[in-house]
C-alpha positions as a Markdown table, in Angstrom:
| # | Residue | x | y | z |
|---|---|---|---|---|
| 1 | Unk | -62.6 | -1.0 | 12.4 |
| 2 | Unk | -60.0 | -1.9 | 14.9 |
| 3 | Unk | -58.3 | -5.5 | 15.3 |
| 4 | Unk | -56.6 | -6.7 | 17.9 |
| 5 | Unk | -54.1 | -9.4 | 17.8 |
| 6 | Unk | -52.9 | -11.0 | 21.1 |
| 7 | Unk | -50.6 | -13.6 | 22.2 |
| 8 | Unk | -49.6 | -15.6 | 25.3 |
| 9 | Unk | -49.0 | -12.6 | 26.9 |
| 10 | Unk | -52.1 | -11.9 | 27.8 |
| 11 | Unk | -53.1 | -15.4 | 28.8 |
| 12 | Unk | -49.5 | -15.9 | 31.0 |
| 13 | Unk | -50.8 | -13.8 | 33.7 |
| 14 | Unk | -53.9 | -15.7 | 34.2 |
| 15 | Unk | -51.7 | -18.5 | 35.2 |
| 16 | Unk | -52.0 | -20.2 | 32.2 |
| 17 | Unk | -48.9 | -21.5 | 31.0 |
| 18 | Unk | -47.4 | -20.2 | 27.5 |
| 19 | Unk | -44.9 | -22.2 | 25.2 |
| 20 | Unk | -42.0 | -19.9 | 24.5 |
| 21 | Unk | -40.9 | -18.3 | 27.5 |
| 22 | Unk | -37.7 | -19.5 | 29.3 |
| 23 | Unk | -39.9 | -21.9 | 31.9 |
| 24 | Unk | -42.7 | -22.5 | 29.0 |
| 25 | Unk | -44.0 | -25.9 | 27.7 |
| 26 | Unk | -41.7 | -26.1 | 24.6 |
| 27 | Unk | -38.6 | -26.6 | 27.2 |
| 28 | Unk | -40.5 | -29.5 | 29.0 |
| 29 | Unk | -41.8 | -31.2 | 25.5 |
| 30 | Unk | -40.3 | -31.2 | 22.0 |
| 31 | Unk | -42.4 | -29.8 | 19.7 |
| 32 | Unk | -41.9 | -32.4 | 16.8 |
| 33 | Unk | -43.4 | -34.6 | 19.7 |
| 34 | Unk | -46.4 | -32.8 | 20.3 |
| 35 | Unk | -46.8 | -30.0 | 18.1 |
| 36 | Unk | -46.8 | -31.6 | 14.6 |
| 37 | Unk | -48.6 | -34.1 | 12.3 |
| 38 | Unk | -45.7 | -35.9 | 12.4 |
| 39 | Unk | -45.4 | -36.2 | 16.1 |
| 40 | Unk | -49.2 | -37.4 | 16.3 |
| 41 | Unk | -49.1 | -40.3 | 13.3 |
| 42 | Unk | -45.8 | -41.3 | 15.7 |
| 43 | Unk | -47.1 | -41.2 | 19.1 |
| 44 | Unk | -51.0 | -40.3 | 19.5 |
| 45 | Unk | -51.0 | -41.2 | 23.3 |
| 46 | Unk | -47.9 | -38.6 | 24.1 |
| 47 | Unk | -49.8 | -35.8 | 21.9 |
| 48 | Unk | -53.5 | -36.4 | 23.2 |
| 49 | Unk | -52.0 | -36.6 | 26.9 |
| 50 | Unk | -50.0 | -33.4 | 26.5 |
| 51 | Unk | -53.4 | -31.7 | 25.7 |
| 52 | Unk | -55.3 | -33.5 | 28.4 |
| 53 | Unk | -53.0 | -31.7 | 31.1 |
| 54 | Unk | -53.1 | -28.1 | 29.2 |
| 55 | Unk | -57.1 | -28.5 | 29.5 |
| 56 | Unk | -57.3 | -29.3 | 32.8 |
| 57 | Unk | -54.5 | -26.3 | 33.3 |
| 58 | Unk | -57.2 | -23.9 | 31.8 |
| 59 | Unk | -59.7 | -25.0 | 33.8 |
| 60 | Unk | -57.6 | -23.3 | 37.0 |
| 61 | Unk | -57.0 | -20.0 | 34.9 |
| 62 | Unk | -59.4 | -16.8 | 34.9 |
| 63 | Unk | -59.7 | -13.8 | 32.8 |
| 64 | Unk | -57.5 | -10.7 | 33.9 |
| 65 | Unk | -58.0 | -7.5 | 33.3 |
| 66 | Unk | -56.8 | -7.5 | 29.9 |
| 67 | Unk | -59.2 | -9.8 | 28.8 |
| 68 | Unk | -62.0 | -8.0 | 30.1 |
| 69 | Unk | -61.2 | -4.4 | 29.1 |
| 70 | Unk | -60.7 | -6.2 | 25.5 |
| 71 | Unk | -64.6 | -7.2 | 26.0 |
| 72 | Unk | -65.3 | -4.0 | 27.5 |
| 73 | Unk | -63.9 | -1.6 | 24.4 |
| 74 | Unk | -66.2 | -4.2 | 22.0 |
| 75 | Unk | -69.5 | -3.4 | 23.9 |
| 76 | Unk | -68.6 | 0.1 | 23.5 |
| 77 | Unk | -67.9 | -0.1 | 19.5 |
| 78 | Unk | -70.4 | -3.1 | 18.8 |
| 79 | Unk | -69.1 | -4.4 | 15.6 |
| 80 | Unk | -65.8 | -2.7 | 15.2 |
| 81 | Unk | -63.2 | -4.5 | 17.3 |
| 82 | Unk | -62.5 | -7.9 | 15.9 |
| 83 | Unk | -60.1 | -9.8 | 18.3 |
| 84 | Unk | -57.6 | -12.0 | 16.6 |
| 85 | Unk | -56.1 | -14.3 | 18.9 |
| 86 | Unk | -52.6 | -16.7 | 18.6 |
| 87 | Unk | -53.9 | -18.3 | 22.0 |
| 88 | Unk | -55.5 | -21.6 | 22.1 |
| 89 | Unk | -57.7 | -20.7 | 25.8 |
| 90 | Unk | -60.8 | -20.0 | 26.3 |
| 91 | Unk | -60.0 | -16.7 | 28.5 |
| 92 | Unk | -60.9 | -14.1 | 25.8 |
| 93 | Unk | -64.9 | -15.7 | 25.9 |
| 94 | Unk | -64.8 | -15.9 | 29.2 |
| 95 | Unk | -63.7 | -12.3 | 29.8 |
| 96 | Unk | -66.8 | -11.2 | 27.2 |
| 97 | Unk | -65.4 | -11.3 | 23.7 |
| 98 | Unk | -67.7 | -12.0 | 21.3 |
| 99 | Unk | -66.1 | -11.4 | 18.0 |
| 100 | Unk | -63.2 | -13.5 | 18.2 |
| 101 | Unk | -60.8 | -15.6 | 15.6 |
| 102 | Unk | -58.9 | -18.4 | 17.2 |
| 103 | Unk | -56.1 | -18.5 | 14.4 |
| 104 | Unk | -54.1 | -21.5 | 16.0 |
| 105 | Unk | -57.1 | -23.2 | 17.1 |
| 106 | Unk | -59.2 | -24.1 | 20.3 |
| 107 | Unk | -58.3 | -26.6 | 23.3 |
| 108 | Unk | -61.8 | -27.2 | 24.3 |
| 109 | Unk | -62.7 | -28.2 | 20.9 |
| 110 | Unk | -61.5 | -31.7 | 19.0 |
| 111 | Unk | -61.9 | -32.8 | 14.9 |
| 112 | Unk | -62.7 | -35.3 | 13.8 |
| 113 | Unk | -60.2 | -37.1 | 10.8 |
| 114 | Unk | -62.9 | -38.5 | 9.1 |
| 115 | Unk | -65.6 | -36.1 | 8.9 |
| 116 | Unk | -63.7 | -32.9 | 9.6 |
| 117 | Unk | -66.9 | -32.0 | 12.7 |
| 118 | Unk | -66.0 | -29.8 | 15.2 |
| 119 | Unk | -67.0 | -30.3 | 18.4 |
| 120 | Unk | -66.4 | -29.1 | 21.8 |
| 121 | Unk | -64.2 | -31.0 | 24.7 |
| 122 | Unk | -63.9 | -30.3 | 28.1 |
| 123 | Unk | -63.5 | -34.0 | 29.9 |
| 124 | Unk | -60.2 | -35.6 | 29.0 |
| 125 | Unk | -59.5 | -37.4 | 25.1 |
| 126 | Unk | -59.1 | -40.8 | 24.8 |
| 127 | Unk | -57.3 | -42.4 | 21.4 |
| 128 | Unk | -60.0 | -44.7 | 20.6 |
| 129 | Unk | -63.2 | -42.5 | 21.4 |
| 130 | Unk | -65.5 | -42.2 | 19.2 |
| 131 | Unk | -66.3 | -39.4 | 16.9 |
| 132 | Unk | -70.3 | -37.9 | 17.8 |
| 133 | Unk | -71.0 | -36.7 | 14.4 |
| 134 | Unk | -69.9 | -39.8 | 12.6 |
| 135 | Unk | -69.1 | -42.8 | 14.5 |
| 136 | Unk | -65.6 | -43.1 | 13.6 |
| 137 | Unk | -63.6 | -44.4 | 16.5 |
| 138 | Unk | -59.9 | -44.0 | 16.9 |
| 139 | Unk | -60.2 | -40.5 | 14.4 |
| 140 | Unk | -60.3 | -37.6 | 17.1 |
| 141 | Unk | -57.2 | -35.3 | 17.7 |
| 142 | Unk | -56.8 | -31.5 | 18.8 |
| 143 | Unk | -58.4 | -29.0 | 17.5 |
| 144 | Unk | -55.0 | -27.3 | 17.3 |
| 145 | Unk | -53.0 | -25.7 | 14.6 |
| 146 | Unk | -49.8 | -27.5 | 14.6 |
| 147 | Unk | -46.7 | -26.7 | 12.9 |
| 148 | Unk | -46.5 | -27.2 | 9.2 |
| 149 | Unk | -50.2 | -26.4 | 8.9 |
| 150 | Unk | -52.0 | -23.9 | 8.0 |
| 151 | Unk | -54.0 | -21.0 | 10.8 |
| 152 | Unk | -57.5 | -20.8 | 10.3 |
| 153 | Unk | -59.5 | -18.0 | 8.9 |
| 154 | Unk | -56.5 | -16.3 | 7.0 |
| 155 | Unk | -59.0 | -15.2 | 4.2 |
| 156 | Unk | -61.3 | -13.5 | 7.2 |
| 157 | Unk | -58.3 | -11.9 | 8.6 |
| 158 | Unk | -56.1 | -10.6 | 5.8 |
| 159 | Unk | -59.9 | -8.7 | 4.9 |
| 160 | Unk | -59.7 | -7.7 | 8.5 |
| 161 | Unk | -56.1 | -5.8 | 8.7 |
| 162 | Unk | -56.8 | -4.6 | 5.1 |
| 163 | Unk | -59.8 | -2.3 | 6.0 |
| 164 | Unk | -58.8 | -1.9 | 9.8 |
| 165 | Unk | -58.1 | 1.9 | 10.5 |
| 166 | Unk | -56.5 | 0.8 | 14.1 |
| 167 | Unk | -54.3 | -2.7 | 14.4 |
| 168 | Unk | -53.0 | -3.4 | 17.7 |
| 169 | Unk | -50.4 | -6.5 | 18.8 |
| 170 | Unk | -50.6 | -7.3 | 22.8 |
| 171 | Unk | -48.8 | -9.6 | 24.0 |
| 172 | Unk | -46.7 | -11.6 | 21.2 |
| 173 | Unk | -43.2 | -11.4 | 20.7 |
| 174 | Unk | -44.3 | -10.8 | 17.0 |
| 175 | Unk | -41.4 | -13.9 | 15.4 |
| 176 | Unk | -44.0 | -16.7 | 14.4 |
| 177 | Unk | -45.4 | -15.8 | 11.1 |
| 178 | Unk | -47.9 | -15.2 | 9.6 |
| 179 | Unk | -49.3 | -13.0 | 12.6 |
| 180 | Unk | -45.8 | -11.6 | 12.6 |
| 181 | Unk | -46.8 | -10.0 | 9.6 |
| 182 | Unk | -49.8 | -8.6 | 10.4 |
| 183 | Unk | -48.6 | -5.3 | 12.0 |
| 184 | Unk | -46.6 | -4.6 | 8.4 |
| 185 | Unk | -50.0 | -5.3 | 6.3 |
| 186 | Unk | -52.0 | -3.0 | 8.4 |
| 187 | Unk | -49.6 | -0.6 | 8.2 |
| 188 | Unk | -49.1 | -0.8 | 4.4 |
| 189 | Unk | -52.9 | -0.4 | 4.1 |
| 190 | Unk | -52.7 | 3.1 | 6.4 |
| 191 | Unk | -54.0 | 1.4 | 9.7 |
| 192 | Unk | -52.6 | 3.3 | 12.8 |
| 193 | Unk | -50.4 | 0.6 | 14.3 |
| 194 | Unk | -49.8 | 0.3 | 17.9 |
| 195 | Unk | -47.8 | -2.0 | 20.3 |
| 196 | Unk | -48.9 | -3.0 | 24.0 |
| 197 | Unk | -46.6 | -5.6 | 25.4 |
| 198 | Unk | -43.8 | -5.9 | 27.9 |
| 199 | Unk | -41.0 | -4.7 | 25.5 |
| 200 | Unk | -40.4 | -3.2 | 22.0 |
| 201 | Unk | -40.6 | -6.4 | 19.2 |
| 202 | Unk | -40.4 | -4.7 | 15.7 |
| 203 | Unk | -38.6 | -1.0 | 15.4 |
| 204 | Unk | -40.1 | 1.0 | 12.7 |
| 205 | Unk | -43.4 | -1.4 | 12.3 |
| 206 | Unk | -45.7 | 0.2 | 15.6 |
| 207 | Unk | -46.7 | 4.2 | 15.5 |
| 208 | Unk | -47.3 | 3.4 | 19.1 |
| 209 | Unk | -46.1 | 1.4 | 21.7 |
| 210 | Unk | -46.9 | 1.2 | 25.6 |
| 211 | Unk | -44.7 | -1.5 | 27.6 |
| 212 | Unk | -45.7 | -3.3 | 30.7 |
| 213 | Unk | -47.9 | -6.2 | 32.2 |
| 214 | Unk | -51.3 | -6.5 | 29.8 |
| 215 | Unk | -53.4 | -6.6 | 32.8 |
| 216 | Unk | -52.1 | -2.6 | 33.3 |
| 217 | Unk | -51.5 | -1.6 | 30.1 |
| 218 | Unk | -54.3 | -2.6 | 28.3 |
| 219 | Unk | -57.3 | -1.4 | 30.8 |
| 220 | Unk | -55.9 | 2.1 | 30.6 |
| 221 | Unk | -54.9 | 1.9 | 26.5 |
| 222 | Unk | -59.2 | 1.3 | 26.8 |
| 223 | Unk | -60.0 | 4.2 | 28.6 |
| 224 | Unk | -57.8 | 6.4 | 27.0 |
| 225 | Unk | -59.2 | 5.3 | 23.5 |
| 226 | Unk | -62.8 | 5.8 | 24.4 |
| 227 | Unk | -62.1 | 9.1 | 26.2 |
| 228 | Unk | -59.9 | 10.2 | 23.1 |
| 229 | Unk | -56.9 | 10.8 | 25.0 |
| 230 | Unk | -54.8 | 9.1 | 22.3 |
| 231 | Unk | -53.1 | 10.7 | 20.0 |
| 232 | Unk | -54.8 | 9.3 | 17.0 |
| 233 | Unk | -58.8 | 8.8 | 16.9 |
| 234 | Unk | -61.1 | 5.6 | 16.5 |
């Protein structure tokens, strides 16, 4: 079993814009603004209009190369790779990933307060629409994980990393837990561990490591791995 965690990375050269970088969202908005539970009870318009302009953002972006060599190595091992993602786009199921965890949650998706449905989005939110699945108006917010709650499917992907004999990080500057942590749990549990980003994030965690732009590294990581080329084996 291999997983594969990526971060905004991967999605930043798409042209989709990430939140930590130097010219990212987070120095344009505050996150307790826009980013917490707190910031939404406060001021529900800022937060739903923040996420209004990221969806119409994605809507601009496309899969690169990384994306679809992800899809490409999953064809090839059909249920083997899972793909465990930080990134709240739709670029990874638009490049051809199938077996994907959105652990921060999903733009083009909303949740309801009342009943907890999940539903898909891709027109702009309003703060008084009404909820399909139950009626409720005024009860719809982002189907985001914010900070101070908790990322979905943790259960799913601690299993994951546990019996994974290949964990690889693309992408993530590896300092927001809990997927920090996820390259030191594979490890402990004898998974190969190995490192495809722009620069080193955690000395002594990753076997491996290959630095540069995902949409190079990670097409030829691919072939090298099916051809077994690598130094360690599926």
């Amino acid at each position: 079993m291999i997983v594969v965690l990526t971060g905004a990375g991967i999605s930043k050269e798409s042209g989709f814009a990430t939140f930590r970088d130097a010219d990212g969202l987070w120095e344009r908005e505050r996150v307790e603004d826009v980013a917490t539970p707190e910031g939404f009870a406060r001021d529900p318009d800022k937060v739903i209009a923040f996420y209004n302009r990221l969806r119409r953002g994605l809507a601009a972006a496309a899969p690169n190369a990384a994306h679809t060599a992800l899809a490409r190595l999953e064809t090839a091992l059909p249920g083997k790779v899972l793909v465990v993602t930080q990134n709240v786009d739709d670029l990874h199921e638009r490049g051809g990933t199938k077996d994907l965890i959105h652990m921060h949650g999903e733009l083009l998706k909303m949740q309801c307060r009342t009943c907890r449905e999940v539903m898909d989005i891709h027109a702009d939110m309003g703060r008084e629409d009404v909820c399909p699945a139950c009626g409720a108006a005024g009860k719809l917010r982002p189907h985001i994980v914010w900070f101070g709650e908790m990322p979905l499917e943790m259960e799913t992907i601690e299993e994951a990393l546990l019996g994974c004999s290949l964990f690889v990080s693309i992408g993530t500057s590896g300092t927001v837990y809990p997927a920090a942590g996820f390259a030191r749990l594979a490890k402990a549990a004898k998974a190969v561990t190995v490192e495809l980003n722009l620069e080193p994030t955690a000395p002594g965690v990753f076997a491996f490591g290959t630095y540069g732009p995902a949409g190079t590294v990670v097409p030829t990581w691919v072939d090298d791995l099916l051809a077994g080329r690598l130094p360690y084996r599926l």
